[in-house]
N, C-alpha and C positions, 0 to 999 in steps of 0.2 A: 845265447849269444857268446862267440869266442870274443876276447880280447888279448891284447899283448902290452905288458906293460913292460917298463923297463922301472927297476928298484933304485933310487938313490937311499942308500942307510946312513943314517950318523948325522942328517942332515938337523937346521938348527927348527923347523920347523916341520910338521906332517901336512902335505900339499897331495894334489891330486889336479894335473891338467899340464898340458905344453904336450910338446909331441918331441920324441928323440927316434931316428927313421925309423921313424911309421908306427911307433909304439907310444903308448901313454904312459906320462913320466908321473911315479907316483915315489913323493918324497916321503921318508919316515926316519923319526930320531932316533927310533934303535939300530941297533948295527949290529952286521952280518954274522952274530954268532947263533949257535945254536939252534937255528930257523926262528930267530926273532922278528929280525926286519922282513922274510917272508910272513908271517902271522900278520905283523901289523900292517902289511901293505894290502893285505888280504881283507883284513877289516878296515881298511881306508877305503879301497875302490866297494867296497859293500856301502862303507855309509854313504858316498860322492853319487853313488848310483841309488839309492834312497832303497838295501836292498837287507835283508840280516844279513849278518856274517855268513850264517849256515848257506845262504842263497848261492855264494861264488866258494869256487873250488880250484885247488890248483890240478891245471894237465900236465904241464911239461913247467921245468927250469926251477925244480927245489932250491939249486945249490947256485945259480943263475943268475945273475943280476937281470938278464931279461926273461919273463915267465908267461906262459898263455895260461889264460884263465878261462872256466866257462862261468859264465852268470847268466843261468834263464831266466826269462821275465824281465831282462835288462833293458830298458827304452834306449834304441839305438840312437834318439837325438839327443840324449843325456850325454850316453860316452863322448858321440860326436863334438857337442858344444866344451866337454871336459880337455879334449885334443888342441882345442883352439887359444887354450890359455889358461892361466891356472884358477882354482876358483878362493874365497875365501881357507886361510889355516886353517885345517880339521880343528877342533875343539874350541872356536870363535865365535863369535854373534852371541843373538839376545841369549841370555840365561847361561852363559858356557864357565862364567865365572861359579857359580853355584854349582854347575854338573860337573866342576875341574877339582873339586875340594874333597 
């Protein structure tokens, strides 16, 4: 499955969901140097899509704040429901205190 996200970096939270035209907005607290906020946005729509890292790959928009991704095996009502709004802060819910330390 291609997708197209669009990067917000430096943001105060890492988010995954809303839609900016026509792309999925996927928020990460690193910022744009050195392909960092690419990396984590990469591992953000991996875990949002319940997928490993290794699973999504980037195709186009390294340096891009907007970037197509491919993810196979990506359940197309996942991303869909992910476009509709945002979901829970990456690294939140039961247990995120202990996996955060």
């Amino acid at each position: 499955m291609r997708l197209t996200i669009r990067v917000q970096p430096g943001a105060k939270r890492a988010q995954v969901g809303g839609e900016h035209d026509g792309a999925l907005v996927v928020r990460v607290t690193e910022r744009a140097v050195d392909g960092r906020a690419t990396d984590a946005a990469l591992a953000a729509v991996a875990a949002a899509l319940g997928l490993p890292r290794r699973a999504v790959t980037l195709v186009t928009g390294a340096t891009s704040r907007t970037k197509v991704l491919d993810a196979p095996g990506a359940d197309p009502s996942v991303a869909a429901g992910l476009r509709r709004g945002p979901g829970p802060p990456l690294g939140s819910g039961p247990g995120a205190r202990d996996r955060n330390r």
